[in-house]
Structure formats: C-alpha cells, structure tokens
Backbone bond lengths (Angstrom), bond angles and torsions (degrees), N, CA, C in turn:
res aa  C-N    CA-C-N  psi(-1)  N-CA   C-N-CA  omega(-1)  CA-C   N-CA-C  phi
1 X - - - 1.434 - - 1.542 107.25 -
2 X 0.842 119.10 120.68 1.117 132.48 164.62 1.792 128.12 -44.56
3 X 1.588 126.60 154.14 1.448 121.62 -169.52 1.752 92.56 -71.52
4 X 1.063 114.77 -55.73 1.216 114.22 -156.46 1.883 120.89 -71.08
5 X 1.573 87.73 -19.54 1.712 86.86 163.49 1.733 106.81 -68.71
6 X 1.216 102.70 -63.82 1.898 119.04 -179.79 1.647 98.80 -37.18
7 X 1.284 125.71 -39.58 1.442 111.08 -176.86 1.219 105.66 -63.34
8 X 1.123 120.35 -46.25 1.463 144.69 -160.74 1.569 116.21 -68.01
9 X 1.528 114.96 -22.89 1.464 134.19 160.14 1.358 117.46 -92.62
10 X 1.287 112.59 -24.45 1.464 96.72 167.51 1.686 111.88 -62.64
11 X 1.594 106.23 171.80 1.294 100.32 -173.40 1.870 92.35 -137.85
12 X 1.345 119.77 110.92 1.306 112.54 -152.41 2.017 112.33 -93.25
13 X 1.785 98.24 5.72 1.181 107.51 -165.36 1.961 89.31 -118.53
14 X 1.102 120.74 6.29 1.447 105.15 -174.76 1.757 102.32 -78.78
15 X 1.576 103.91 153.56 1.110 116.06 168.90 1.315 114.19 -97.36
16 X 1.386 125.26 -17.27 1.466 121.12 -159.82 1.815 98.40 -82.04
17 X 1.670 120.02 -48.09 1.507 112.23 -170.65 1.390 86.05 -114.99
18 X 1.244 102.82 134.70 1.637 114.67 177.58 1.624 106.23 -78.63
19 X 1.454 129.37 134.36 1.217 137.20 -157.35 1.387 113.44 -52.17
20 X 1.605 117.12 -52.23 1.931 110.12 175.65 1.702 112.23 -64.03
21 X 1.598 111.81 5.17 1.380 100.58 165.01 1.818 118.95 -78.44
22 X 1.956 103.91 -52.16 1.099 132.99 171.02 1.361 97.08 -47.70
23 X 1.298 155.38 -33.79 1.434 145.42 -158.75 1.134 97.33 -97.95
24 X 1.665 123.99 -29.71 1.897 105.76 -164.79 1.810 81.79 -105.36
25 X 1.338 151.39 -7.93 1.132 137.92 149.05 1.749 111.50 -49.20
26 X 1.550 102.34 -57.71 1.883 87.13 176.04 1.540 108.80 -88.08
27 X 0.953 113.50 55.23 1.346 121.14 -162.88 2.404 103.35 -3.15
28 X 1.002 85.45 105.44 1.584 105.28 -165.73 1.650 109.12 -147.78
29 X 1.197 102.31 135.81 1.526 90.07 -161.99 2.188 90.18 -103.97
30 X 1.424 85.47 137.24 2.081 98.17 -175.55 1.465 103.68 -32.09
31 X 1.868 122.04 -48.80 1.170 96.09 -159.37 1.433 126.93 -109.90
32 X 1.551 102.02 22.85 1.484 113.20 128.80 1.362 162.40 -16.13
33 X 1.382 85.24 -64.47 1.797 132.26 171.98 1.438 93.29 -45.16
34 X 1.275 115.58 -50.19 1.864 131.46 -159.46 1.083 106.41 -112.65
35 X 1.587 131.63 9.43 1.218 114.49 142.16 1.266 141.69 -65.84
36 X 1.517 132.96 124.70 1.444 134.57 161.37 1.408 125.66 -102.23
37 X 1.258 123.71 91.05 1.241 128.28 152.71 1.220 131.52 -12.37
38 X 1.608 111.09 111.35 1.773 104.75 -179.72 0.771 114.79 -103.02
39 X 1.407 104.14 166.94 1.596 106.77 -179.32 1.510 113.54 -97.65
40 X 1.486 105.15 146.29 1.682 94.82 -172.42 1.306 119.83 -85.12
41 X 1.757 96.52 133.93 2.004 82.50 177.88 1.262 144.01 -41.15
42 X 1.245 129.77 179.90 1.382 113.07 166.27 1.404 103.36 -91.72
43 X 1.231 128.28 -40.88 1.504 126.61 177.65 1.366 113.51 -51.81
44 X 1.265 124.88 -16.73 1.585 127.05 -174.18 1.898 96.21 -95.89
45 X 1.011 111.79 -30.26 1.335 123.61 178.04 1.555 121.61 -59.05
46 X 1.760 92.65 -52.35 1.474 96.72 156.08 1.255 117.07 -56.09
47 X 1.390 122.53 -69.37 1.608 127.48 -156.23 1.334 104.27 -48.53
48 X 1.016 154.81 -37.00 1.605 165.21 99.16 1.330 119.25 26.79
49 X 1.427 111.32 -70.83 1.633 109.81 147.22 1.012 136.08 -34.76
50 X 1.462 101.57 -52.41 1.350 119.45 -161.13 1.566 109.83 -56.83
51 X 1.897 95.85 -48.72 1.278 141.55 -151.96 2.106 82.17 -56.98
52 X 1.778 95.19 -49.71 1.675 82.93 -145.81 1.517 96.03 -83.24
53 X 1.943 133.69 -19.79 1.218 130.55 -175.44 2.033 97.10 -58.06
54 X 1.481 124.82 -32.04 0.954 116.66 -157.32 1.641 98.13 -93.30
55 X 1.101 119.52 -1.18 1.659 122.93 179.47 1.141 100.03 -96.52
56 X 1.072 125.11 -14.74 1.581 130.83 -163.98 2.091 101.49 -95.46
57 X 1.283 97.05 -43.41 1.981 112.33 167.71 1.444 93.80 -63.09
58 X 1.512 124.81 -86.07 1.214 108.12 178.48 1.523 143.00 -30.81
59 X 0.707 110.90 -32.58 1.755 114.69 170.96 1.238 116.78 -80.19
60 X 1.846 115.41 -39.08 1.390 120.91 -179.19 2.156 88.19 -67.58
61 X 1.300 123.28 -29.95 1.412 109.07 -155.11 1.496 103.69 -97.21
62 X 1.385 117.68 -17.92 2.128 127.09 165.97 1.513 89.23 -69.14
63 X 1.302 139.77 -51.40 1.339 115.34 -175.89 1.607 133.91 -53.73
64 X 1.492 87.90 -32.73 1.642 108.70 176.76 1.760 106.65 -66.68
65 X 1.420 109.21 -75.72 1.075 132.53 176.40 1.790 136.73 -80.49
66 X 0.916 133.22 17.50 1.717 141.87 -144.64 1.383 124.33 -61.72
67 X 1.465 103.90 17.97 1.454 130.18 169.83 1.043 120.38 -119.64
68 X 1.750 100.94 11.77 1.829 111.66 172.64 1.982 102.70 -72.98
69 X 1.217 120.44 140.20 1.404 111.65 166.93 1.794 103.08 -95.73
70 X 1.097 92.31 -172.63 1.755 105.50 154.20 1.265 133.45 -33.98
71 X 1.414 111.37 -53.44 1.383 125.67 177.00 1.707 132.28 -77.62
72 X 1.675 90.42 -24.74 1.859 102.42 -172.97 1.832 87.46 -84.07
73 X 1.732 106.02 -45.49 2.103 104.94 -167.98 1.774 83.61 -57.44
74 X 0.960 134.85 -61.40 1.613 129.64 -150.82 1.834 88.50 -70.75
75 X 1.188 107.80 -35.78 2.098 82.74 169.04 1.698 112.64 -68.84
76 X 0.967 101.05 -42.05 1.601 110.41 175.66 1.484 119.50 -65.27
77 X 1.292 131.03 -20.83 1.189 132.63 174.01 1.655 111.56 -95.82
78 X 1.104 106.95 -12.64 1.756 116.95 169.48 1.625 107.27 -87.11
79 X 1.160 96.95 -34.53 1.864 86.82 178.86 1.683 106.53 -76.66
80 X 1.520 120.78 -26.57 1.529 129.64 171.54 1.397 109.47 -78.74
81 X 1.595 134.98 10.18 1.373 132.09 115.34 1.834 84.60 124.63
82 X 1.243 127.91 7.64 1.194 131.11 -179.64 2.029 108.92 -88.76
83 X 1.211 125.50 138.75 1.390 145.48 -141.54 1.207 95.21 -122.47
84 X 2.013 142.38 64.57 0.774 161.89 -48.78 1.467 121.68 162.46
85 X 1.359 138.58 117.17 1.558 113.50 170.91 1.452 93.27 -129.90
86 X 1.600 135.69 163.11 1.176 147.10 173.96 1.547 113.85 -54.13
87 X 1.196 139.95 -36.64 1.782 138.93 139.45 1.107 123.15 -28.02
88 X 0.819 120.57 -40.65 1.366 133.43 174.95 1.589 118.41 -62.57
89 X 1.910 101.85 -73.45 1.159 99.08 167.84 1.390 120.54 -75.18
90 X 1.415 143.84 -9.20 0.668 114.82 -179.13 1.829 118.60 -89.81
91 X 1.196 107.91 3.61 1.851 132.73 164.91 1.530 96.86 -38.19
92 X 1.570 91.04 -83.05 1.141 134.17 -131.95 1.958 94.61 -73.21
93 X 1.638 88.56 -26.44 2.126 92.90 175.37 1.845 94.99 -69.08
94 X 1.212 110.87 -51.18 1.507 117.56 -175.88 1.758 109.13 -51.78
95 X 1.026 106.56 -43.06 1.887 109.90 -175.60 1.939 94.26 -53.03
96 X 1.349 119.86 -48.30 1.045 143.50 -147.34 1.579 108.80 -90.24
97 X 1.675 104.29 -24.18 1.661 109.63 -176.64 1.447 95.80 71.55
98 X 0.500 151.23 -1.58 1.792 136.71 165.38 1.763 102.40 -58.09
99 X 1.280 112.52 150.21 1.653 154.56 -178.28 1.215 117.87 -152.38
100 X 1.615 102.74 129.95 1.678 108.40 -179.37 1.763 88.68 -61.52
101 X 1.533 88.44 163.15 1.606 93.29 173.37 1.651 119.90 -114.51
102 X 1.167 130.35 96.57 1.460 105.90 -154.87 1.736 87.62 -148.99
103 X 1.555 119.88 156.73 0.849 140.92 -164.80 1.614 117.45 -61.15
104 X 1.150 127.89 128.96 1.799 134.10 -159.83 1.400 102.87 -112.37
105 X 1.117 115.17 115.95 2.042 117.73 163.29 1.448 110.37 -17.43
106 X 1.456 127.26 107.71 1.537 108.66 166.68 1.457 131.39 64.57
107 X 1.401 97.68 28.99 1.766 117.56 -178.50 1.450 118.11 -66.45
108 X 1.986 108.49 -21.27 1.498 91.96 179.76 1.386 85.39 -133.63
109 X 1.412 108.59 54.75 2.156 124.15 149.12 1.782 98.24 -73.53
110 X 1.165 133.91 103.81 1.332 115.12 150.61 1.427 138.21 -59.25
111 X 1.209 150.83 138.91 1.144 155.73 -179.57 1.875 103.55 -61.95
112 X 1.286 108.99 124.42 1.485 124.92 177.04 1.237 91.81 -44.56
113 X 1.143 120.72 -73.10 2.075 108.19 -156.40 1.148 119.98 -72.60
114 X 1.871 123.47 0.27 1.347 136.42 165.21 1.609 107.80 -40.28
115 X 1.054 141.38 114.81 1.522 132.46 157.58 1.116 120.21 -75.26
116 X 1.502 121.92 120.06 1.890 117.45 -173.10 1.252 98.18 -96.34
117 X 1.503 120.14 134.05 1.068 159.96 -176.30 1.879 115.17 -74.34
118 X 0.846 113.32 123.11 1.810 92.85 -175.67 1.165 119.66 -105.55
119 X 1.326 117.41 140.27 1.651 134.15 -159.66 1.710 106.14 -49.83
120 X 0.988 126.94 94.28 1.694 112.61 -162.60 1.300 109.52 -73.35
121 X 1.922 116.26 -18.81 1.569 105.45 168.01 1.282 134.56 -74.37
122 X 1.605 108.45 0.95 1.444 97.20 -163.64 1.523 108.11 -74.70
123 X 1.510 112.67 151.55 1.151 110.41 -177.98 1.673 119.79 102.71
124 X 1.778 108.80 -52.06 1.194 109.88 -174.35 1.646 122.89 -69.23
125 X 1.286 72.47 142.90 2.206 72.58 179.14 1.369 98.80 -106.35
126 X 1.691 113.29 136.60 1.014 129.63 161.84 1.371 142.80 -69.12
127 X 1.191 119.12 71.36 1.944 133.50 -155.92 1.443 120.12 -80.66
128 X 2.042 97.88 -15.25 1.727 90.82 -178.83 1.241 109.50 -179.91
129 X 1.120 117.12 152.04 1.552 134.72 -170.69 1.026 123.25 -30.21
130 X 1.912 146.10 122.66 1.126 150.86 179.35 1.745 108.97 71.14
131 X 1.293 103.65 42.77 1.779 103.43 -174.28 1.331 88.89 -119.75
132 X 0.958 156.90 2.51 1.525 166.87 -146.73 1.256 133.23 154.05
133 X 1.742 106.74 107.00 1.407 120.60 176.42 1.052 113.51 -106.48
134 X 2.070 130.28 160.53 0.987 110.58 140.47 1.517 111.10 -136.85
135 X 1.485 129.14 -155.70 1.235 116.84 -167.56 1.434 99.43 -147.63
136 X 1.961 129.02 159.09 1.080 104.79 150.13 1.518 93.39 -144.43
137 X 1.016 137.07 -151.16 1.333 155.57 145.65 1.329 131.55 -163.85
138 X 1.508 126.04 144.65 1.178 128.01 -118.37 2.272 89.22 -168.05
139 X 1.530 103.95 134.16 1.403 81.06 164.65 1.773 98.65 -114.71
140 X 1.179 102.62 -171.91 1.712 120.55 -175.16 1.529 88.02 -128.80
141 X 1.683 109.84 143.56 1.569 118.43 169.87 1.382 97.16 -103.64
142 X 1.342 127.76 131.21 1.205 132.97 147.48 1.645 122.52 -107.95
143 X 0.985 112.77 -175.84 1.565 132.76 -149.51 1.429 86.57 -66.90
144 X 1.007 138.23 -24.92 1.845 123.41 -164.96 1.643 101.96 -151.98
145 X 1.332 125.72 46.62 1.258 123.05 -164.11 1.133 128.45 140.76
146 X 2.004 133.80 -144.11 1.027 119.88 -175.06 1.356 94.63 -174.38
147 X 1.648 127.42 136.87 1.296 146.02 -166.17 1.870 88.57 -130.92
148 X 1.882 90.16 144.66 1.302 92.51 -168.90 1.819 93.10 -127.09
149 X 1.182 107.55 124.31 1.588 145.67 173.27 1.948 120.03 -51.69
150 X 0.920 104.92 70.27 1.686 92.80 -175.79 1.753 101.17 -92.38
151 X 1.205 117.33 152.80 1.659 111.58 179.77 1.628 88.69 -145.71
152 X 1.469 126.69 145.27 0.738 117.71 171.26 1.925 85.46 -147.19
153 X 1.228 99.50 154.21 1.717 114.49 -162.81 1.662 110.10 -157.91
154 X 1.343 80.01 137.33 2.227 106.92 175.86 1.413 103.96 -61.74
155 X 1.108 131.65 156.23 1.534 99.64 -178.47 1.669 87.39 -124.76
156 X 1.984 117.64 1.83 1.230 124.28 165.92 1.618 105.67 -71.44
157 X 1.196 118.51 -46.17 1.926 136.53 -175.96 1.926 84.73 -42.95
158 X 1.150 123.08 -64.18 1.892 138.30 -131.91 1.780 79.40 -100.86
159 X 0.859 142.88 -36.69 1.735 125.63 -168.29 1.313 111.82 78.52
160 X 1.511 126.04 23.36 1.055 106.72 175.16 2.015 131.89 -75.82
161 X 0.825 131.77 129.00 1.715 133.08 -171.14 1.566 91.10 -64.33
162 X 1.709 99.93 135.13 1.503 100.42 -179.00 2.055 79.15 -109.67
163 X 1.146 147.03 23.87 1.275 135.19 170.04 1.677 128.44 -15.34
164 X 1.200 111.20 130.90 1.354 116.61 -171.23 1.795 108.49 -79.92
C-alpha cells in the first residue's frame, strides 16, 4: 500500500482513535501525514542541466587533460563561457570520481612485507591455441550514458612474443 493511500485513510479529525494510534496501525510514520510535496523550481531545473551539460565538458576535458585540478577545469570552463566558481566544479569532479592525476612522492616504493609474485610468462613461448589468455576491461562514453568493454584475447590468435 502505498504512503499516499495510508495518508488518505487516516482520519485526522476522529475522536474515537487518536491519530499516532491510526499511523502505527497503517504503520505510517505522524510526520508524513504533514508532508507536502514541492514542486521543483524551474531555476533548480536549470542548474541541473546546467549541472549535467558541464559534467559532460568535464569528462570530455579529464580525458584530454587528467592533471587538470579544480582550479585549471574552473579556468577552463570560464573561458567555455560558463559563470562558475571552483566549489562547484570541484563537487561536481567528486559526483563524477574524477582526480587530478599527478605524480606522488615514492609511488612505485613497494611496501617491505609486500610479497612479489614472479612473472610466470617470462621465457615462455607461445606454440598453440588456448595456452595464453589475457583480459581487460574498459568502458566507452556514449551520448546518454556508458557501455562497459570486456576483451578477452589468445595471445597465440594476436602473435604476440612472450620473450624472456
């Protein structure tokens, strides 16, 4: 059953069941009862648009650039004629998971208690069918969304040299 039928059975003028009885009978919570639904602005309607044409630049412009932060996309989105502050974009990178991409102190230091694993192809030559796979996945952006890319490949089919 739905909230809005259950509102609709309560009876908010009876004397006989006092109303927080009628609410935990339709199991309905009191301040419900007194909710009114708004309607959404149109100005919020825009900003929304606005919100997603400019998520839509950004992503086309992290692909280009992915060491843009907050501050260089919000210079870059002011020269693309949009009226803009760095809060904003930098929201709207977060809604999106985007991170500038830029170089970290000691990023390929491994951790001592890491155990390295050893390359099990090196060396092997590839002589025949189904002796070597690999995999990746990958998505594609399209016009209203996003399709996700799995490839998986012989690496006997492709000729690639597994050389030691």
């Amino acid at each position: 059953m739905s909230v809005e039928v259950k509102r609709a059975l309560a009876e908010t003028d009876s004397k006989l069941i006092p109303l927080a009885r009628q609410c935990d009978l339709l199991s309905l919570s009191r301040s419900s009862l007194y909710y009114a639904p708004q309607a959404q602005s149109p100005q919020r309607h825009r900003e929304q648009e606005e919100d997603r044409q400019m998520m839509r630049l950004l992503d086309e412009q992290y692909t280009h650039t992915p060491f843009y932060g907050s501050r260089r996309m919000t210079l870059w989105l002011r020269k693309q004629g949009y009226d803009v502050n760095r809060k904003r974009v930098g929201r709207l990178l977060r809604e999106m998971g985007l991170q500038a991409v830029y170089p970290v102190p000691k990023l390929s230091v491994g951790h001592p208690g890491h155990r390295i694993y050893p390359y099990l192809l090196r060396g092997l030559a590839v002589e025949q069918v189904d002796q070597v796979w690999s995999t990746d996945i990958t998505y594609i952006r399209l016009q209203k969304g996003y399709v996700y890319l799995a490839a998986i490949i012989d690496w006997y089919s492709r000729g690639c040299p597994l050389g030691g």
